[in-house]
C-alpha positions as CSV (number, residue, x, y, z in Angstrom):
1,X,33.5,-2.2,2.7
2,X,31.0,0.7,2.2
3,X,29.7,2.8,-0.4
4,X,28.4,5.2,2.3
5,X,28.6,4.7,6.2
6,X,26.5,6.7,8.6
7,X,28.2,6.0,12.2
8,X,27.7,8.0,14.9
9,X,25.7,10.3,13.5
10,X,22.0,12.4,13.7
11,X,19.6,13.4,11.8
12,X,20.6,12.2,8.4
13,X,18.6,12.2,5.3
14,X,19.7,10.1,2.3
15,X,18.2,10.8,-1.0
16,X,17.9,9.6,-4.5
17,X,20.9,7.8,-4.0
18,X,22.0,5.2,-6.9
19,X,24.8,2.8,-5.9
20,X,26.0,-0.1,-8.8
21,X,28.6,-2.5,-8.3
22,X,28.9,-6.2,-9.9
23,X,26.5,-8.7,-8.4
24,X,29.6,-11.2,-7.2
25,X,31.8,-8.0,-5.8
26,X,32.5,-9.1,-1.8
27,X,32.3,-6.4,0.6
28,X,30.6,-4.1,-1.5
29,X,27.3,-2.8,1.0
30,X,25.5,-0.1,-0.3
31,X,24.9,2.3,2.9
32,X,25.7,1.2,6.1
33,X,24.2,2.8,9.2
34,X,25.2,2.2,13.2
35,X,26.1,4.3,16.2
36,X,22.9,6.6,14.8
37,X,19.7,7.9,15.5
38,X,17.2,10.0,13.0
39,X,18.0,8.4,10.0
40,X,16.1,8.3,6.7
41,X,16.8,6.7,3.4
42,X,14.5,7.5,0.2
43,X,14.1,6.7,-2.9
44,X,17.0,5.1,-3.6
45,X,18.1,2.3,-5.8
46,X,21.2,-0.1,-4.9
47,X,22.7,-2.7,-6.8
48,X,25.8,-4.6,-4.7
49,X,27.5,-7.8,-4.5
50,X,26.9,-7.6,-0.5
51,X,24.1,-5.9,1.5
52,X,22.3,-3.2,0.0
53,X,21.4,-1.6,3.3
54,X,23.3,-2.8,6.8
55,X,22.2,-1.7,10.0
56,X,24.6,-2.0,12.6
57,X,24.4,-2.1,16.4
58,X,23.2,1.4,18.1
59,X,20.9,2.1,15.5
60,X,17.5,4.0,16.3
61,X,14.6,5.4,14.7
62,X,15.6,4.6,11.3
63,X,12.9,5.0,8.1
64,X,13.8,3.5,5.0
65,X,10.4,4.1,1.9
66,X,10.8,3.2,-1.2
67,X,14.1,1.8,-2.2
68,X,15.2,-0.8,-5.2
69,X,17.5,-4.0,-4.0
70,X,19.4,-6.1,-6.9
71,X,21.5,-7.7,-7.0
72,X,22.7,-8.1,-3.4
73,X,21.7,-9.3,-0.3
74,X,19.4,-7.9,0.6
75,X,18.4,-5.6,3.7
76,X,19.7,-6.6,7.1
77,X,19.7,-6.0,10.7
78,X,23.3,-7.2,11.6
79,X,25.2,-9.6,12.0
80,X,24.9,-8.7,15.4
81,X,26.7,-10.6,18.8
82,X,30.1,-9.4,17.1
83,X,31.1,-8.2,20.3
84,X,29.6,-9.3,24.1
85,X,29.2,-5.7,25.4
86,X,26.8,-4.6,21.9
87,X,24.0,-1.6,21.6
88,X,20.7,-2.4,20.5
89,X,18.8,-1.5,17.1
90,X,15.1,-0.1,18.0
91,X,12.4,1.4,15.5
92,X,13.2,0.4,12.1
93,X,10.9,0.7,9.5
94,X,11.3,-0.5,6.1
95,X,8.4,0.6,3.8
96,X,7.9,0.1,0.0
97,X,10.7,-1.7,-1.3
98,X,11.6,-3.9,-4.3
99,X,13.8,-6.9,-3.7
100,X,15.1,-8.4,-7.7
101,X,17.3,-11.6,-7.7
102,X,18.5,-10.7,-4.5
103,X,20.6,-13.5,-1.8
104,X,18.1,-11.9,0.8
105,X,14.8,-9.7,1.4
106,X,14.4,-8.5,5.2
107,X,17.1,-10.1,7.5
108,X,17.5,-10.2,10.5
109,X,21.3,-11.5,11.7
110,X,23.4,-12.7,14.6
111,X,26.6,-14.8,15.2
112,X,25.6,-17.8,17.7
113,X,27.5,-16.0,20.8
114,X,26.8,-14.4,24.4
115,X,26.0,-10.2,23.6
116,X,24.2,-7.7,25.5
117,X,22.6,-6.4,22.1
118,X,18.7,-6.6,20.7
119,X,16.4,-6.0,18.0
120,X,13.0,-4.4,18.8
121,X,10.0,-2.3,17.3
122,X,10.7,-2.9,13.7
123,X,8.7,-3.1,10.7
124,X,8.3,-4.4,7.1
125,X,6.0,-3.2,5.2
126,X,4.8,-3.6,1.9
127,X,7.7,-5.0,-0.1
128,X,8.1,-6.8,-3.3
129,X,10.2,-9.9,-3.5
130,X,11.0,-10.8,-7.3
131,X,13.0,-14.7,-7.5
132,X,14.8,-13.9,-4.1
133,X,16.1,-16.5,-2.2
134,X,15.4,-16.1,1.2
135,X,12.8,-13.0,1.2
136,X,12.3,-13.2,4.8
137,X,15.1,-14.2,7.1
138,X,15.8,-14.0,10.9
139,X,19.1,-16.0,11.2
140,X,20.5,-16.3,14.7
141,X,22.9,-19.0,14.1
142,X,24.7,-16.9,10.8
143,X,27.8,-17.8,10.0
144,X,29.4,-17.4,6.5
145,X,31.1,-19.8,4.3
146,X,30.7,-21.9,8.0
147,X,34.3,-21.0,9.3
148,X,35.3,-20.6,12.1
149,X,31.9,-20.4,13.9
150,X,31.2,-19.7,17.2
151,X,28.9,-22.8,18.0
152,X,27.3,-20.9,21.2
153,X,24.1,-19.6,21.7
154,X,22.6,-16.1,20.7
155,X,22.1,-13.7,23.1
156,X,20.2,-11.2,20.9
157,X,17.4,-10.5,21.7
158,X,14.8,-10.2,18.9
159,X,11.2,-9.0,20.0
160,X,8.7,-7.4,18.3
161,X,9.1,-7.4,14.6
162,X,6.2,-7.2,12.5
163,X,5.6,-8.2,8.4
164,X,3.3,-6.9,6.5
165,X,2.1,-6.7,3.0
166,X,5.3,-8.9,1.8
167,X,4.6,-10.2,-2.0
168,X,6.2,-12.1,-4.4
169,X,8.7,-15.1,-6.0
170,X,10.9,-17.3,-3.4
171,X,13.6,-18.9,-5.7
172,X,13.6,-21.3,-3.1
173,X,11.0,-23.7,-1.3
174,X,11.5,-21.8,2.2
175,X,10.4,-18.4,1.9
176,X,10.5,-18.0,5.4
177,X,13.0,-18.9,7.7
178,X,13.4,-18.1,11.9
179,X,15.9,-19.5,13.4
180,X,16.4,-18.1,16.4
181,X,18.1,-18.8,19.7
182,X,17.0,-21.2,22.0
183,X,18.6,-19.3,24.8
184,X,16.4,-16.0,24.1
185,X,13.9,-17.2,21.8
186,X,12.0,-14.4,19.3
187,X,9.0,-13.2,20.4
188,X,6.0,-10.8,19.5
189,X,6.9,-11.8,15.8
190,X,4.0,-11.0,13.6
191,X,3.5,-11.8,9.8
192,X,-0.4,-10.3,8.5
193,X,-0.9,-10.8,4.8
194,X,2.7,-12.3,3.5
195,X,1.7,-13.9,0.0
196,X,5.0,-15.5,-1.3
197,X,5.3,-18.4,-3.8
198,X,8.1,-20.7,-5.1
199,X,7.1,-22.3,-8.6
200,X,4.0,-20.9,-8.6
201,X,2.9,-22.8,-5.3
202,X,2.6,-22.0,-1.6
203,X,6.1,-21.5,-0.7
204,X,6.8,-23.3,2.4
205,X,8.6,-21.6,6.2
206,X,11.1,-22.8,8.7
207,X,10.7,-22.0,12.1
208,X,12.6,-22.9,15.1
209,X,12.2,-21.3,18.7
210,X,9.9,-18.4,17.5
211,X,6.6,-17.5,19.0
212,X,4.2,-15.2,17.2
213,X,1.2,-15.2,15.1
């Protein structure tokens, strides 16, 4: 499931780290982290067939410079709403990193379903997305392979979550996508100087109940 999991844990400092397995190897997430606070992860470079960093529920105050993505899926908040009763995941920031080929760039996930759990004071910051296919993702209906879904309503909530200095090749015509909950819609969601193109154009986004600017 893990190459390395951080649960439960403080003050932890991860780096230089290389992690490889094959691009289509399921369940294969590069570092995991959840139950934690005090977490940094530098200067790392992680090649996976499934996230290359997770952040679980009960994460806080984790930093995350200058790390390589790809193949993978990318970095991603979640999925969260696994359970009803679910810690939050507060000050994230992910700084300097390189997304190649990837599924995913910055996610942000949750299973359609009641939970007590949220997403706040995160931020992207100056990343690179090379031919990835969703760079910027918050996906509150997420459901894989589309069994066995719950078909509720999110109960995240997502606020403050910024993007900034976000570059680079969509291998797709929606480079951004927010779908988020009608039920607790995301809010204080701020993009400032996102430059991301598909075929050499404008790529295009996908919102749906999202306020920001």
């Amino acid at each position: 499931m893990f190459h390395i999991a951080i649960n439960g844990c403080q003050n932890v400092q991860i780096q230089g780290v290389k992690i490889i397995a094959a691009g289509d190897s399921p369940n294969t997430d590069g570092i995991h982290v959840q139950l934690s606070t005090n977490v940094e992860i530098f200067n790392s470079s992680i090649k996976t067939g499934d996230d290359c960093i997770s952040i679980g529920p009960g994460t806080k105050n984790l930093w995350i410079e200058q790390v390589t993505c790809g193949p993978g899926h990318g970095i991603s908040i979640g999925s969260l709403a696994k359970d009803l009763e679910e810690e939050g995941v507060q000050n994230v920031t992910v700084k300097k990193t390189i997304f190649s080929g990837t599924q995913n760039g910055l996610r942000i996930k949750s299973w359609a379903r009641p939970s007590s759990g949220f997403v706040q004071g995160v931020r992207f910051i100056d990343s690179v997305m090379r031919n990835v296919q969703n760079p910027i993702v918050i996906d509150q209906n997420y459901c894989p392979h589309n069994e066995n879904c719950p078909g509720q309503v999110s109960g995240i909530k997502i606020k403050d979550i910024k993007y900034e200095n976000i570059r680079g090749t969509s291998s797709t015509p929606i480079a951004i996508k927010f779908d988020c909950s009608p039920k607790n819609p995301c809010t204080e969601i701020s993009l400032r100087n996102v430059n991301l193109t598909y075929l050499d154009k404008d790529a295009q986004s996908f919102c749906c109940n999202v306020v920001g600017k």
